[in-house]
BAKETOR-284879 format. One line per field, with one value per residue: residue number from 1; chain; y, x, z of N, C-alpha, C in turn. Coordinates in steps of 0.001 Angstrom, whole numbers. Layout:
i <- NUM/...
ch <- A/...
n.v <- Y/...
n.u <- X/...
n.w <- Z/...
ca.v <- Y/...
ca.u <- X/...
ca.w <- Z/...
c.v <- Y/...
c.u <- X/...
c.w <- Z/...
! end
This chain:
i <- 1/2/3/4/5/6/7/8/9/10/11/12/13/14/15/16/17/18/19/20/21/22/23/24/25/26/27/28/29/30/31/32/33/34/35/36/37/38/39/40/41/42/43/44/45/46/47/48/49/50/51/52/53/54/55/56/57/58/59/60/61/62/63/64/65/66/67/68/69/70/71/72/73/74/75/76/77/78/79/80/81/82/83/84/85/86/87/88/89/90/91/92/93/94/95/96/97/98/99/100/101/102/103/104/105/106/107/108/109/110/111/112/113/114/115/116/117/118/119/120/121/122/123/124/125/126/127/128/129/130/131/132/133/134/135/136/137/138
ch <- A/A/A/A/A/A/A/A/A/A/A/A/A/A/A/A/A/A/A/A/A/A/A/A/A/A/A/A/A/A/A/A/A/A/A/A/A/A/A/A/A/A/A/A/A/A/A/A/A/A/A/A/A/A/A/A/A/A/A/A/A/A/A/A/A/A/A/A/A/A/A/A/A/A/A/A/A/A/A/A/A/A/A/A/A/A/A/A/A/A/A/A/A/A/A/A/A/A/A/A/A/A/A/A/A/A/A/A/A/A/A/A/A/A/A/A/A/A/A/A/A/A/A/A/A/A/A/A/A/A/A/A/A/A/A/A/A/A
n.v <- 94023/93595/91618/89270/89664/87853/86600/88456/89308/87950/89050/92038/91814/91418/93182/95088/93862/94172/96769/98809/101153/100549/102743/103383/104542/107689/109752/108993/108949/111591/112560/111272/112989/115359/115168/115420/116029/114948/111835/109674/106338/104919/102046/100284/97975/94767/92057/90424/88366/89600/91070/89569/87902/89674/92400/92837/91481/92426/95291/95138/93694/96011/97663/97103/98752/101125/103898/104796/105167/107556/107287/104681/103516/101909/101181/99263/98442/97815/97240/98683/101232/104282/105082/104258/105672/108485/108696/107983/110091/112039/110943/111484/112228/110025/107152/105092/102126/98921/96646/99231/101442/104183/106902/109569/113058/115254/115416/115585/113606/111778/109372/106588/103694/101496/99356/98133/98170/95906/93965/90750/91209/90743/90078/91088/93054/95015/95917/96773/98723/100268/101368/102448/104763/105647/105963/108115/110173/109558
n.u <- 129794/126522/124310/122929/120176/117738/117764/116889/114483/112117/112886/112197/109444/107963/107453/106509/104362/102692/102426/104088/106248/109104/112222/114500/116482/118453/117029/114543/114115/114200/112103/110363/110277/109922/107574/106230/104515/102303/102232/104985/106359/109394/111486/114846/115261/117001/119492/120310/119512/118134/116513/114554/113419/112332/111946/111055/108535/107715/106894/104806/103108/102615/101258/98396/96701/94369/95475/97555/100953/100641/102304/104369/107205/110404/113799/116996/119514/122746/122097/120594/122390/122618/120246/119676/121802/120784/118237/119500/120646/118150/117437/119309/119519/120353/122304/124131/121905/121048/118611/116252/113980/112165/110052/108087/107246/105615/108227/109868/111799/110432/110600/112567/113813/116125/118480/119465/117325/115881/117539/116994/115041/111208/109360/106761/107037/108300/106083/104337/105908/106252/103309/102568/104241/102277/100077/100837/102028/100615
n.w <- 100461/98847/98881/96782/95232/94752/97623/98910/98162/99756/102170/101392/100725/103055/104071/101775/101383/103453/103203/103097/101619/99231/99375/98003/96277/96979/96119/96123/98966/100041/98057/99804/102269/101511/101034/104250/105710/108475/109739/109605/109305/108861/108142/108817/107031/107143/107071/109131/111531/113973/112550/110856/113205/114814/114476/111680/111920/114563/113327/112050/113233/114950/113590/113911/115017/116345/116109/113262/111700/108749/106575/105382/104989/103696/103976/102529/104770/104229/101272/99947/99344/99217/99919/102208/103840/103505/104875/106974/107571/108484/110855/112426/116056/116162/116499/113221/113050/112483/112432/112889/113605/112842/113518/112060/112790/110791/109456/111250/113604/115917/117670/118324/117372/118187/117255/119408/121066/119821/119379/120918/122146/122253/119390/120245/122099/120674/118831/120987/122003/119885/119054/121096/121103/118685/119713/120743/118904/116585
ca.v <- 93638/93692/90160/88947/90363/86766/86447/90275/89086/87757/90291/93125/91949/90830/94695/95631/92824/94819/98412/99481/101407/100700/104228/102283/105695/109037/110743/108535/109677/113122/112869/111151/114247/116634/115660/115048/116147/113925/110851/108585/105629/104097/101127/100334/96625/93984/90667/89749/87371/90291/91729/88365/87503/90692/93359/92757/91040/93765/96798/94605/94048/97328/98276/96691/99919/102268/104781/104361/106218/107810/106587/103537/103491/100769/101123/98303/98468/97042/96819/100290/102604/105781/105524/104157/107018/109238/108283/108283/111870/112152/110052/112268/112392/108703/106802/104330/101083/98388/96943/100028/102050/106139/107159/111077/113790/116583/115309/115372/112562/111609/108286/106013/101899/101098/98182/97936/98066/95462/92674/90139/91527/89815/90937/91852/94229/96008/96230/97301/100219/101684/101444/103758/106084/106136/106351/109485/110910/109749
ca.u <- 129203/125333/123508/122513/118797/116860/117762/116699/113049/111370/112812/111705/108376/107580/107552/106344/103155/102091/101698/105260/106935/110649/112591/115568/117436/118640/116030/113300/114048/113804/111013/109498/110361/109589/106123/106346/103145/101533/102941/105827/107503/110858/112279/115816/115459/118637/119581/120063/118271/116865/115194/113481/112666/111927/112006/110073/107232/106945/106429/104157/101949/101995/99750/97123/96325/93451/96428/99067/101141/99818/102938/105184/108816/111257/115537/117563/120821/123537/121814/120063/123234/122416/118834/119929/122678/120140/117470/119634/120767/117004/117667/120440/121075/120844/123553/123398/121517/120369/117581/116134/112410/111890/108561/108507/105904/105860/109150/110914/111827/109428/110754/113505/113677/117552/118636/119490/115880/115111/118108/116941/113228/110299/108688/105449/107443/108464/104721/103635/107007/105635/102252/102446/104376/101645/99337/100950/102222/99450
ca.w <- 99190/99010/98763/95867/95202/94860/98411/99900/98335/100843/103380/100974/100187/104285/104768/101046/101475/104518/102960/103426/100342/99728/99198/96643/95968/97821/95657/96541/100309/99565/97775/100676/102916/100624/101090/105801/106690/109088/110211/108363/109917/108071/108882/108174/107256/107375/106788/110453/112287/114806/111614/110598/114226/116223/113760/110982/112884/115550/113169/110971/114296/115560/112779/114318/116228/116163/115528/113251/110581/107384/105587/105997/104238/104144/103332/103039/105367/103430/100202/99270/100721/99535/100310/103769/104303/103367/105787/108255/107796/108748/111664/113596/116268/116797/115467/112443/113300/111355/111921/113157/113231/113214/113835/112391/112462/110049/109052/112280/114293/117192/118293/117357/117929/117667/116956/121176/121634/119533/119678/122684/122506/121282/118071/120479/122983/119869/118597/121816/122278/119068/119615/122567/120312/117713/120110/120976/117956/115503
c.v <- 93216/91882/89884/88750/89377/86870/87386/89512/89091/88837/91331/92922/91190/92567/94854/95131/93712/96696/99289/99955/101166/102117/103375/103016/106922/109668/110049/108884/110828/113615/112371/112230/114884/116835/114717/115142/115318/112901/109755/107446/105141/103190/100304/98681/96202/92576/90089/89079/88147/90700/90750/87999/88284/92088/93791/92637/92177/94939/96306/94759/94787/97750/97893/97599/100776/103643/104433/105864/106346/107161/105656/103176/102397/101364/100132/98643/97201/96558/98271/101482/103381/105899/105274/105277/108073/109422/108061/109213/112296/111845/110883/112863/110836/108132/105604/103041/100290/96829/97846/100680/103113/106273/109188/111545/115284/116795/115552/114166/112313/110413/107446/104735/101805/99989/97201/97231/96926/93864/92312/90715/90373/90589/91725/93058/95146/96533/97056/98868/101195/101859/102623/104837/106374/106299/108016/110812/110760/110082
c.u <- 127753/124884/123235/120519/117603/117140/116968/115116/112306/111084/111983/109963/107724/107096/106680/104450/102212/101827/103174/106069/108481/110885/114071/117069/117959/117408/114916/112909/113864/112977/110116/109392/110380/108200/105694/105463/102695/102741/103771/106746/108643/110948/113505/116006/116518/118169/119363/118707/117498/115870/114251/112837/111619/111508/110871/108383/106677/106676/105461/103030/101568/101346/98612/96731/95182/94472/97777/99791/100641/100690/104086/106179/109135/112719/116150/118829/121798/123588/121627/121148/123189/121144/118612/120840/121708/119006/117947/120043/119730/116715/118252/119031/121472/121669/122758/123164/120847/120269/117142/114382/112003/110511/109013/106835/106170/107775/110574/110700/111476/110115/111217/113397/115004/117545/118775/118596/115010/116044/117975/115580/112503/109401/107299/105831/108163/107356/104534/104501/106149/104164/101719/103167/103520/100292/99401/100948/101105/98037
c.w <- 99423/98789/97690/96082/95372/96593/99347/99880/98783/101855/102778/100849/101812/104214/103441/101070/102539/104301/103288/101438/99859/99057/98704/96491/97052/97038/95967/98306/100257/98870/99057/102004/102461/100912/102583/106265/107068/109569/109287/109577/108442/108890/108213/108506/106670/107499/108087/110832/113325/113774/111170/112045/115105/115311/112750/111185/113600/114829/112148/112174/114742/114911/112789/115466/115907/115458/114620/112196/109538/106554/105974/104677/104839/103495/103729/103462/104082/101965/99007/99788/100671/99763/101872/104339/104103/104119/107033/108762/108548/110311/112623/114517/116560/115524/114407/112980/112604/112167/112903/112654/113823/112580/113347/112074/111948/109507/110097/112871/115733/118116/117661/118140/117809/118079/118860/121778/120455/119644/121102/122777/121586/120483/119177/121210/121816/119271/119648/121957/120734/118621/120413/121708/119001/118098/120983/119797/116101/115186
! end
């Protein structure tokens, strides 16, 4: 059962404050890969305490790069589910993870953060991991 929406707030608008779009629907994902060219990150934000500590933070800082992506998505795990099932169709072959951050180019998927790689890290060693992939792929 999803959260009650006063609560998501904050989370949604930590990510939305910083230039991130939320994608709400399945059709709002598919419109956002409809139009892949160039560089898109997602990030499949969650209630958890890695996404407020490590999560959020680190893909907020990594945009302090000379390189980053042209467009920056958000889906909420547990809240938005067909715009999160739908984004993570996008996602295969890695499995579903939440909180989670896919780096794609031209609408394929370049480089994935799973949740692995981010519970027990510190928000900056997640800045810095995709950093180096947008200093590759952007």
């Amino acid at each position: 059962m999803p959260y009650p929406e006063m609560m998501l707030t904050p989370m949604r608008a930590e990510l939305t404050n910083n230039g991130f779009t939320e994608l709400r629907t399945e059709q709002d994902v598919e419109d956002a890969f409809s139009n892949a060219e160039g560089t898109m990150l997602i990030m499949v934000n969650s209630v958890c305490g890695c996404a407020a500590g490590a999560a959020r933070p680190g893909v907020i800082e990594s945009l302090i790069n000379d390189k980053k992506p042209s467009k920056l998505y958000t889906v909420f795990a547990g809240q938005d589910l067909d715009a999160t099932a739908t984004a993570r169709l996008h996602m295969m072959p890695f499995p579903p993870s939440s909180p989670s951050v896919a780096l794609f180019k031209d609408g394929k998927i370049v480089h994935m953060v799973e949740r692995k790689n981010i519970e027990g890290y510190k928000y900056i060693e997640i800045a810095e991991n995709l950093k180096s992939a947008y200093n590759q792929y952007c």
